[in-house]
C-alpha positions in Angstrom: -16.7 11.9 -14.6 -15.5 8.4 -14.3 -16.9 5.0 -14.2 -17.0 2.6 -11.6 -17.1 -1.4 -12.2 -17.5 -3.7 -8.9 -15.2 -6.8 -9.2 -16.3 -10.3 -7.2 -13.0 -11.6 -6.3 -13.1 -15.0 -4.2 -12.8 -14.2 -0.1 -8.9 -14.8 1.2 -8.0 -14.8 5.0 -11.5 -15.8 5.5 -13.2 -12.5 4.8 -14.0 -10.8 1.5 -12.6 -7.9 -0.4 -14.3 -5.1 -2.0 -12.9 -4.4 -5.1 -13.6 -1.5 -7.5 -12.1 -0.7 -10.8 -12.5 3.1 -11.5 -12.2 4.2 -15.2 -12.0 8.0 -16.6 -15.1 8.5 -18.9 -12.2 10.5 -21.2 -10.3 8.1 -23.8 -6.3 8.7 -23.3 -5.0 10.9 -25.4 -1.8 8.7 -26.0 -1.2 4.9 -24.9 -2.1 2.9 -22.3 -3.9 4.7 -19.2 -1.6 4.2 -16.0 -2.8 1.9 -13.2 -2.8 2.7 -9.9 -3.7 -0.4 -7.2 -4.7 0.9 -4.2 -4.9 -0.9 -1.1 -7.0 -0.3 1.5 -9.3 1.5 -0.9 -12.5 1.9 1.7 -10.5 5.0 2.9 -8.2 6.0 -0.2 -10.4 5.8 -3.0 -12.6 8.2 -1.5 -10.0 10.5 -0.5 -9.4 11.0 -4.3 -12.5 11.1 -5.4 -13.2 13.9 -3.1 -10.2 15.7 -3.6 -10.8 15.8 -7.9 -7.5 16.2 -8.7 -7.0 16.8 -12.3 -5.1 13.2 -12.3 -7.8 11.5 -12.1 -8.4 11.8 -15.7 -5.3 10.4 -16.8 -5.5 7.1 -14.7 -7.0 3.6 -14.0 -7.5 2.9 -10.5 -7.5 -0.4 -9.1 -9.3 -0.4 -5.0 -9.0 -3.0 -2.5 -10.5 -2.3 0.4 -13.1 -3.6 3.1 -16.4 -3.2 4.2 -17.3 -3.4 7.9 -16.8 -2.0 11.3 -13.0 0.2 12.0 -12.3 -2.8 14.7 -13.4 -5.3 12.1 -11.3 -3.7 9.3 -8.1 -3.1 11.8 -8.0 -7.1 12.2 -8.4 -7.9 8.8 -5.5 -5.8 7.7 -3.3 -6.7 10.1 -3.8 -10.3 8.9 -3.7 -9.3 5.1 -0.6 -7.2 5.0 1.7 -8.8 7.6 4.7 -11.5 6.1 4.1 -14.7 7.6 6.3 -16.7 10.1 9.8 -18.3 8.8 7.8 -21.8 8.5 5.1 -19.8 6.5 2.7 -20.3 9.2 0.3 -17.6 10.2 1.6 -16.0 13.7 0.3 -13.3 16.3 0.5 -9.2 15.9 3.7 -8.3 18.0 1.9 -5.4 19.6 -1.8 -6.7 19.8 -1.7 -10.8 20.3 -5.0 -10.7 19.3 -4.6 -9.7 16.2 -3.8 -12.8 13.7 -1.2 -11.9 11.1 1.2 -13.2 8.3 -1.6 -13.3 5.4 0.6 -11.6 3.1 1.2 -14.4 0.8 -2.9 -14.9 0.4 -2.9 -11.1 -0.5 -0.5 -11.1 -3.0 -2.6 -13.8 -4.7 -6.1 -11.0 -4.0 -3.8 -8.5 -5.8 -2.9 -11.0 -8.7 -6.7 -12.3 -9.0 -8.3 -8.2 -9.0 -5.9 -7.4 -12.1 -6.4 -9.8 -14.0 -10.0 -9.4 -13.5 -9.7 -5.5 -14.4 -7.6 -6.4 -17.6 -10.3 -8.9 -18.6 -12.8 -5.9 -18.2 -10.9 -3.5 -20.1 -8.1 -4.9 -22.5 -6.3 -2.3 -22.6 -5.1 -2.3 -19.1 -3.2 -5.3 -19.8 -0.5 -2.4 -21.4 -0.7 -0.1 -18.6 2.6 0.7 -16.1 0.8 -0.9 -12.9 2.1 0.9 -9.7 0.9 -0.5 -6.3 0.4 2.0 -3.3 -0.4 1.0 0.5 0.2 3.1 3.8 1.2 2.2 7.0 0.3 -1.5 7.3 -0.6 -1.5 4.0 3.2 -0.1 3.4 4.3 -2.7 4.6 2.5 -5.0 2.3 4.4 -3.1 -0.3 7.7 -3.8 0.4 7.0 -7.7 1.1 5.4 -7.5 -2.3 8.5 -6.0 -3.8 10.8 -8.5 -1.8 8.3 -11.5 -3.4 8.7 -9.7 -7.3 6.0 -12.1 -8.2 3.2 -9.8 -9.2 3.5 -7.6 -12.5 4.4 -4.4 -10.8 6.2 -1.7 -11.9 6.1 0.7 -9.3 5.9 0.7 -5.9 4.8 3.1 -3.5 4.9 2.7 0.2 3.7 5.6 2.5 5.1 5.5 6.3 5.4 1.4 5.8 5.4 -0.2 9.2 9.3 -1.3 8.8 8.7 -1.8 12.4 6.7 -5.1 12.6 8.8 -7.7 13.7 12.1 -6.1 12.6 14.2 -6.5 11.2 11.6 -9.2 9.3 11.2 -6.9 6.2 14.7 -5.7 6.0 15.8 -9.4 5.6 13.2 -10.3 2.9 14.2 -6.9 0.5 18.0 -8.5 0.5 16.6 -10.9 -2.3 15.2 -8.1 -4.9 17.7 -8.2 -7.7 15.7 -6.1 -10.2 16.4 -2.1 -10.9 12.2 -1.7 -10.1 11.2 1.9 -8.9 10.3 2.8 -5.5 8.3 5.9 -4.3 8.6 5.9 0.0 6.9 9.0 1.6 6.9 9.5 5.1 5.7 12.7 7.1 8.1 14.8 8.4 7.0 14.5 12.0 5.7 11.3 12.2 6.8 8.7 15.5 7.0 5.3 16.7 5.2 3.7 19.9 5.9 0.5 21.4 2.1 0.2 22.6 -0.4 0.3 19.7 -3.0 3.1 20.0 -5.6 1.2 21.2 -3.8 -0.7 23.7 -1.7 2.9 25.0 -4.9 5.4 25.8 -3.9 8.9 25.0 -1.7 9.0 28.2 0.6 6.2 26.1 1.2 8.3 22.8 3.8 10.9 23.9 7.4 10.7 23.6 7.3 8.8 20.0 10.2 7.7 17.9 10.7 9.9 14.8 10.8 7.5 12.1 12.1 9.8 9.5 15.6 8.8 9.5 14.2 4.8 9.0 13.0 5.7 5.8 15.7 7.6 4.8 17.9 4.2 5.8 15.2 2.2 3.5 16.2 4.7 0.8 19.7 3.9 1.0 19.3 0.6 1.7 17.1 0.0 -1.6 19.6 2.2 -3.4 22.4 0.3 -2.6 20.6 -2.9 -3.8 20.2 -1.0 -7.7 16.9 0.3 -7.2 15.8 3.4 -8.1 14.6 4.6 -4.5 13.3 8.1 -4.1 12.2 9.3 -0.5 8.9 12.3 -0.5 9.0 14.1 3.0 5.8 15.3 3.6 6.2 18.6 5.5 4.4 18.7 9.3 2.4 15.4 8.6 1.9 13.0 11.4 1.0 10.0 11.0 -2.5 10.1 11.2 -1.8 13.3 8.4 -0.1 11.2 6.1 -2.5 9.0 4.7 -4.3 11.7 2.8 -1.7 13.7 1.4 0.4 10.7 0.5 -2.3 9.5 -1.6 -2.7 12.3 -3.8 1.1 12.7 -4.0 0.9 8.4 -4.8 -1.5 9.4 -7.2 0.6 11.9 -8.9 3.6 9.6 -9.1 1.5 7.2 -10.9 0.1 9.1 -13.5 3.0 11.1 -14.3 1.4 14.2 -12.4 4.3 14.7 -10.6 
C-alpha cells in the first residue's frame, strides 16, 4: 500500500506539470527513505505501480509528468528537456522544426520547486539520497542536469538519453562537471538511431538504424575519465520502445538499493 499526495507546482514552459509524491504506508526500518524523481511520470509511475515490485516499499517517489493528448505531451517534452541555444534562447527541434525546445533551464527550476514541496510535506525527505531518472528525451534532461550540478542530486540515472540532439551539444556541457557524483546509464542492447523522427519517417523510414550501444558505452568512458563514478546497464534484446519499462524498474532498483 502506499500513499499518494498531489503537489500544485506553478506552470513552466507555458503548460503545467502534474506532480505526485508517492509515500510507502510502511515506516523505514532504518534512516531516511530513498528518493526517486521521476520524470515523465504519466508513463513511469504507472509502470511501477503495476509492476509491485517489492522496492516499492523501501522508497519515496517523486513524479513529474503531464496530462493531455501523446501529440500534446511529445511537444511539451521536447521543449522541457532540451538545453537551450548558446545565447540561452529557446531554438527549434533539429528533427521536427515544429517542435520548440531548449526549456531545460525552466525544468531544472520544476525539479527544484516539486522537492522542496515534497520535503515540506514530509520532513524527513529533506535526509533522503535524491536520485533523478529520465529516458530518452527525458535522458537527456539528465545529463544537462548533471552538467548544470545545481539541483541537490545525488544520483543520476539516464536510460537511452538522446546524446543525439544537436551533438555534440551535451558532450560539450558534461566537460564542466568536476564532482565524483554517480551515474547509472542503461541502454538496450539493440536499440538504433534514425535521422527522421518516427512521426515524420512512416514505418517505411525506420529500418537500417544506428545502434547506439557503443555511444553509451563512449558516455561511460567519457564520464569516467572526468572522476565520475559511471556504470553502463545493458538491457538484453530491448529496443527502444522496450527500454522504457524495464529501465525503470532497474532505475528503481538502483535507487533504493534493490540492486
Amino acid at each position: 500500500m502506499s500513499r499518494l499526495i498531489p503537489l500544485e507546482l506553478p506552470p513552466a514552459g507555458g503548460h503545467p506539470h502534474h506532480v505526485l509524491l508517492r509515500l510507502p504506508d510502511s515506516k523505514p526500518e532504518q534512516g531516511p527513505l530513498p528518493l526517486l524523481c521521476l520524470l515523465d511520470g504519466q508513463w513511469t509511475l504507472p509502470l511501477l505501480e503495476e509492476s509491485g515490485h517489492p522496492a516499492l516499499q523501501h522508497c519515496a517517489i517523486l513524479s513529474l509528468g503531464y496530462q493531455g493528448e501523446r501529440d500534446q505531451i511529445t511537444r511539451y517534452r521536447a521543449l522541457d528537456y532540451t538545453p537551450p541555444s548558446p545565447d540561452g534562447t529557446l531554438w527549434e527541434d533539429p528533427r521536427v522544426p515544429q517542435w520548440q525546445a531548449g526549456g531545460a533551464p525552466a525544468m531544472i527550476e520544476q525539479v527544484r520547486m516539486a522537492l522542496a514541496l515534497a520535503q515540506s510535506m514530509e520532513p524527513a525527505l529533506t535526509r533522503s539520497r535524491i536520485s533523478l531518472y529520465g529516458h530518452s528525451y527525458a535522458g537527456l534532461f539528465v545529463l544537462y542536469a548533471l552538467s548544470r550540478q545545481s539541483l541537490p542530486i545525488q544520483h543520476y540515472l539516464c536510460a537511452s538519453p538522446s546524446l543525439w540532439w544537436r551533438d555534440p551539444l551535451i558532450w560539450t556541457l558534461l566537460e564542466r562537471v568536476d564532482k565524483p557524483v554517480l551515474v547509472d546509464i542503461l541502454a538496450g542492447a539493440s536499440e538504433a538511431w534514425y535521422p527522421l523522427s518516427a512521426q515524420a519517417a512512416g514505418p517505411e523510414g525506420r529500418k537500417n538504424g544506428v545502434p547506439t550501444l557503443p555511444t553509451m558505452q563512449k558516455l561511460q568512458a567519457h564520464l569516467q575519465a572526468q572522476g565520475m563514478q559511471a556504470n553502463l546497464h545493458v538491457l538484453p534484446g530491448a529496443g527502444h520502445g522496450h527500454v522504457l519499462a524495464q529501465a525503470t524498474l532497474r532505475a528503481l532498483e538502483l535507487a533504493c538499493g534493490a540492486a
